[in-house]
N, C-alpha and C positions, 0 to 999 in steps of 0.2 A: 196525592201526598205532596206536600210544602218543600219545595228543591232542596234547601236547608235539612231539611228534614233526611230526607232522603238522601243527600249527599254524607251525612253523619252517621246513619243506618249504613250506608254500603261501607263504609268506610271501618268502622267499627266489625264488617262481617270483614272486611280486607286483612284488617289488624291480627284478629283470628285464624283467616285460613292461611295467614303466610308464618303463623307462630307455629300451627300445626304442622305445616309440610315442614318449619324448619327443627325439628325434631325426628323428620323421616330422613334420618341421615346415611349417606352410605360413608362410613370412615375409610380413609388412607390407608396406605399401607407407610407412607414415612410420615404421616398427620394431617391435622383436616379433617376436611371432609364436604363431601358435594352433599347439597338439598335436595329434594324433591324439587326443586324452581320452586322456592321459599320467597324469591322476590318480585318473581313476576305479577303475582297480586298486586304488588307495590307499583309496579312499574304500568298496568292497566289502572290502575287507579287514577295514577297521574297525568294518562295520557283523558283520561272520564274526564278530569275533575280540574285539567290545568295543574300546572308545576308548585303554583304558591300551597295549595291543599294539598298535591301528593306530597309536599316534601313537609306539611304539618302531618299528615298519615303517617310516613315515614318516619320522622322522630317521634311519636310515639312511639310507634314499632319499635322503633332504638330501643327506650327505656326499658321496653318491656324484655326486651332480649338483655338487658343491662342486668335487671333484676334476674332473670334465668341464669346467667353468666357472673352473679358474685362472687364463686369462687375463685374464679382466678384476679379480680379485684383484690382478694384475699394475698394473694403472693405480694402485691406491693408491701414495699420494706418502709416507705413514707407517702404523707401526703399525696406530693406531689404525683410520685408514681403512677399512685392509685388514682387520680385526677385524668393523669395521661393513658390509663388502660380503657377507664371510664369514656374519656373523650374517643381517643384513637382505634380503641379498638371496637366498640360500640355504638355512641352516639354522633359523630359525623358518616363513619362510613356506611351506616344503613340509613343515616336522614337523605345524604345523599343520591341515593336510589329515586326518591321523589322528584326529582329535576328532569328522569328521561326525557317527559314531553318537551321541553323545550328544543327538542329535534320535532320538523315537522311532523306533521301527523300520515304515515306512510310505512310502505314497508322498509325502506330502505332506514325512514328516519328513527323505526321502532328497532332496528340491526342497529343506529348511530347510540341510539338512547344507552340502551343495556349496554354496549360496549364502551362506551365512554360514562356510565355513570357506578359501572363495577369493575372498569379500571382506576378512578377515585376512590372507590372502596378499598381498590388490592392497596394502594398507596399508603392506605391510613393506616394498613395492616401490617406494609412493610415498614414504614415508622417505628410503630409498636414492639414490630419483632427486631428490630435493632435496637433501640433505647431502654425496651423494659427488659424483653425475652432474650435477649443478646446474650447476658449471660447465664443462659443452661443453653446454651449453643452446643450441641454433641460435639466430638471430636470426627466422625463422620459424618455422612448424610448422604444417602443416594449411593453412596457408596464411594464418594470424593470427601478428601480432607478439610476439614472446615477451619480456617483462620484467622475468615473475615466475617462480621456478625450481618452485612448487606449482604454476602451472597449466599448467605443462610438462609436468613429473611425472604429473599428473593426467592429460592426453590422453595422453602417450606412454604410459604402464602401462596406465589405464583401457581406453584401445584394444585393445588384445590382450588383456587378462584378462576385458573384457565377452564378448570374442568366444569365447574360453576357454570361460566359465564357462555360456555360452549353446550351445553344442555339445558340453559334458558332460550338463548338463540333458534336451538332446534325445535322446542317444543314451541316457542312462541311466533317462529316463519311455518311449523307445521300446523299451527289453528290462526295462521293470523286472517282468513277469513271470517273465522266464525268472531275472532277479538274485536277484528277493524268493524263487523257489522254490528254486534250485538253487547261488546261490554266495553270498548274503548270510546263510544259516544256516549251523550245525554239522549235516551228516546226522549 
């Protein structure tokens, strides 16, 4: 089969199985919620295919979680809002996911990738949750008084993106033999 080809075909199966697992949700108990490691596809993809393709894999993947996630698109009050849910909460921080490889190719560098490319993600998320979600900030949370809309932000994403980013890590250092042999290269 024609590399192109093939690289479009896997890619397109990547699209799919990381849309899938991210519907296998386990939710919160204060919100959120962890994937099934929804991005790990993403993130073997780019380590296959190089950083430029995974992170065009990856914003597709965006849109497509954009269009699943209209509704809360819905809550913006303007434009712009809506522009910045759009952006921040969607489409950079899952395009982002596609840049892992650019940590070598290793185990240590596939621990760099994920940790430093779903710490970008938490970022775009804690943006979002202070400029758009800020205010339905509860009056509690965690069970501490909520004042400030950053340290809201901060527990409410933090929460579930630690939890995230700690159950891709595991599952991905617990097959990363069979990743590094057989789906993180081009046979």
């Amino acid at each position: 089969m024609n590399k192109n080809v093939r690289r479009l075909v896997e890619s397109a199966l990547i699209i799919a199985l990381s849309t899938i697992l991210s519907m296998l949700k386990i939710d919160l108990p204060f919100g959120g919620g962890v994937t099934v490691v929804s991005m790990l596809p993403l993130v073997i993809n780019s380590y296959r295919w190089g950083w430029k393709w995974g992170t065009l894999t990856s914003f597709v993947y965006s849109l497509i979680q954009l269009l699943l996630g209209l509704d809360n698109v819905g809550y913006a009050e303007t434009a712009g809002v809506a522009v910045t849910i759009a952006l921040l909460d969607y489409v950079v921080p899952y395009t982002v996911i596609g840049l892992a490889s650019v940590f070598k190719d290793s185990r240590s560098g596939l621990v760099a990738g994920i940790t430093v490319t779903f710490f970008l993600r938490f970022l775009c998320h804690l943006v979002t949750g202070v400029v758009v979600w800020g205010q339905w900030m509860p009056e509690t949370f965690m069970g501490l008084k909520m004042t400030n809309p950053w340290v809201y932000s901060f527990l409410y994403n933090g929460w579930y993106m630690l939890a995230e980013t700690i159950l891709t890590l595991i599952v991905a250092m617990s097959a990363y033999e069979i990743l590094s042999k057989r789906f993180m290269k081009v046979n």
